[in-house]
Residue, then its C-alpha position, 0 to 999 in steps of 0.5 A: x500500500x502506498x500513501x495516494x492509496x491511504x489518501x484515497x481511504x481516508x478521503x472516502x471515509x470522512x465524509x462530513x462538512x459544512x458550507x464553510x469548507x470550500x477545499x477539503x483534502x486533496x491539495x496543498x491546503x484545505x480552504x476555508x470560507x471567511x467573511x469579507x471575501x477571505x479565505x483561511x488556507x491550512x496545511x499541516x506536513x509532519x517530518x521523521x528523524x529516520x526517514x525526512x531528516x539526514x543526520x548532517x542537519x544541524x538543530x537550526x537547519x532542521x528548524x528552519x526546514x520544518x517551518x519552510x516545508x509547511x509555509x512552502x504549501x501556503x506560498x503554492x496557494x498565493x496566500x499569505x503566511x499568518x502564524x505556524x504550530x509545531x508539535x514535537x515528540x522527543x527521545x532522549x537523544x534530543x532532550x537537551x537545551x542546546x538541540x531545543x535551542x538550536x531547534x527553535x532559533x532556526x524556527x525562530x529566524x525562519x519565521x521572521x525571514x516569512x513574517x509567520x510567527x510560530x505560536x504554541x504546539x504540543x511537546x512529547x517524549x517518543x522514541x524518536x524526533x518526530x516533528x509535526x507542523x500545521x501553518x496557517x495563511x489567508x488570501x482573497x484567491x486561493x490557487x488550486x492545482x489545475x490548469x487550463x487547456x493551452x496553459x504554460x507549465x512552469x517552475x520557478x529557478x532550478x531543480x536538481x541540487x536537492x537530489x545530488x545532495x541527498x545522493x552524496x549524503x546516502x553514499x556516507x551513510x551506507x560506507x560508499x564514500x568517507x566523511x573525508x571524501x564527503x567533506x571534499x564535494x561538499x566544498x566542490x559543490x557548495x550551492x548543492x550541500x546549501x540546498x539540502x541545509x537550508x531551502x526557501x519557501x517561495x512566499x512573495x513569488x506566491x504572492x505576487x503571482x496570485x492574478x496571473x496564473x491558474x494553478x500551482x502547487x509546490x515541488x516538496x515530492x519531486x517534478x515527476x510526482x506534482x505534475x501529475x496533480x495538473x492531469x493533463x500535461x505533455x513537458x519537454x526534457x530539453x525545456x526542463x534542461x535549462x532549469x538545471x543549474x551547470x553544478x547539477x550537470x557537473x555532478x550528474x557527469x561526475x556521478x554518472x547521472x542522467x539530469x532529467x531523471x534528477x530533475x524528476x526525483x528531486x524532493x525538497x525542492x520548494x519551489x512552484x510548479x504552476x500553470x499560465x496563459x500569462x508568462x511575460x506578466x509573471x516573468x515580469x512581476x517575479x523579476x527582482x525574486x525568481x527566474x521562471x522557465x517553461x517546461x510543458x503545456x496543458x493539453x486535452x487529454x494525456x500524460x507525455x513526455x518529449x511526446x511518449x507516455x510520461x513515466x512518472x518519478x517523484x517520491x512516494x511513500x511505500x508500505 
């Protein structure tokens, strides 16, 4: 079984709602009706030492990529961030001031870099560091992950680094290569390694996009997972190629790595996959923050890649 099946379950089951619920489970945020015109938009995104948080993370980094992965959803609505609530199971390893500290002034500091303050949450003692944010954002336009039919597909910046950094990280954990050796590409590739520690939520791209596009969603699970959310779709690998940054086409030839598969599977991105009938607008609103490349359209019907039936990637989780 796999989470889009558990998903599925879940969605089936809870069946209750009221008219205040305008998006429920099945996009980057539930949606919900204010008065005035507003809309609340709400995420919660849970994180696990084991499977989500590599062992070369400092307390701060963790902190600040707990709040950017939650934060990351509300920027992919347009919406703005208002506060943010951390629950956090504890074991014994991480019961000690200092990781607290560094845990919480990376949330604090985050916080301040996205004007969303982190306001309560619930602690526990478990065997391991678990960590579960929900944040919170309103907007007047909440954007969904659609498209419509001759819409652009595009991404803010470059995708990859996240990749190659967890593919070195995964070759000192398993003895493929020393700490030495690991030491030596970080300092080669420092653009990659700072992606992994420290990765950006795109709220003021969000923001100022809002009027212009259609849909959106963000890259937390990989390109090849999210652009199916947009049904629909043929992307080009010679488009997705310049959106690869020169270190990631250094690293993919150094390793022997196919780019574009790198691309596909790279998770932790956060950045936005959108779709537009209004590239030069967005290029236009976005300039001073984040390059914008196009990489597909919204057809009628079908899922392809450089015309043959696209084959998927991103990470899933798998039971």
């Amino acid at each position: 079984m796999n989470e889009l099946e558990i998903i599925e379950i879940i969605k089936n089951t809870l069946k209750f709602s009221n008219e205040n619920i305008v998006k429920g489970i099945g996009d980057d945020c539930a949606v919900i009706k204010l008065d005035n015109n507003f809309y609340l938009v709400a995420t919660t995104d849970m994180m696990i030492k084991k499977t989500h948080i590599p062992s070369i993370l400092t307390p701060y980094e963790i902190g600040g990529r707990v709040l950017t992965a939650n934060v990351s959803d509300i920027a992919s609505m347009g919406a703005k961030p208002l506060a943010f609530l951390l629950s956090i199971s504890l074991s014994k390893e991480e019961a000690n001031e200092d990781f607290i500290k560094g845990l919480y002034s990376g949330l604090n500091d985050f916080s301040k870099l996205y004007n969303c303050p982190v306001v309560g949450g619930d602690t526990n003692k478990g065997d391991e560091l678990i960590l579960s944010g929900t944040a919170f954002g309103i907007t007047k336009n909440p954007i969904y992950r659609k498209g419509e039919v001759g819409d652009d597909i595009c991404v803010t910046n470059d995708l990859g680094r996240v990749y190659c950094a967890l593919f070195l990280y995964y070759k000192l954990k398993y003895n493929k290569i020393s700490y030495k050796e690991f030491e030596k590409f970080c300092q080669k590739y420092p653009k990659i390694i700072e992606k992994l520690r420290k990765p950006i939520a795109r709220v003021k791209e969000g923001l100022l996009m809002n009027n212009f596009i259609n849909g959106c969603c963000d890259i937390s699970d990989g390109l090849g997972k999210e652009i199916t959310y947009f049904k629909n779709f043929e992307i080009y690998s010679d488009k997705i190629f310049k959106l690869i940054p020169e270190d990631v086409i250094e690293f993919c030839e150094e390793f022997n790595l196919n780019p574009i598969e790198v691309v596909l599977n790279s998770g932790e991105e956060f950045e936005l996959l959108f779709t537009t009938s209004k590239f030069n607008k967005v290029k236009d609103v976005v300039k001073n923050h984040s390059k914008i490349y196009k990489i597909g359209k919204i057809i009628e019907e079908g899922q392809f890649i450089d015309g043959e039936e696209f084959y998927g990637g991103g990470y899933i989780h798998k039971w």
